[in-house]
N, C-alpha and C positions, 0 to 999 in steps of 0.2 A: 594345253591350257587355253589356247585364245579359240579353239574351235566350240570349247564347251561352252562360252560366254553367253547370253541370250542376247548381246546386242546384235542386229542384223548383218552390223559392218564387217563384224569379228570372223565371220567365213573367208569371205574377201579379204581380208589382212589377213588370216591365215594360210591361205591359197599363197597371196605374195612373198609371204616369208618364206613360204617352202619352197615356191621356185627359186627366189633370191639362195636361199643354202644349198640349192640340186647345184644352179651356175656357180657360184663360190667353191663347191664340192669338184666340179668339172676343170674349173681354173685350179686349184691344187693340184689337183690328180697330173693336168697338166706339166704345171712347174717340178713337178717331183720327176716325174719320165725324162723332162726336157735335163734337169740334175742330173738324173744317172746317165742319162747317154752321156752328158758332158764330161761326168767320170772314167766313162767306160772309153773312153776315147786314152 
């Protein structure tokens, strides 16, 4: 939704958010691995 916007800004804030969810995405990923090994232990 925010890429389709015509405001100019809307690229750029959509660009942002997707990075902000890849890193959010990477920090889970993380904490989840970092859980199981501490399981697996």
């Amino acid at each position: 939704p925010l890429i389709r916007q015509k405001n100019p800004d809307s690229k750029a804030r959509a660009q942002e958010v997707s990075r902000e969810i890849a890193s959010l995405s990477v920090r889970l990923h993380a904490a989840l691995v970092r859980s199981g090994l501490n399981r697996a232990r």
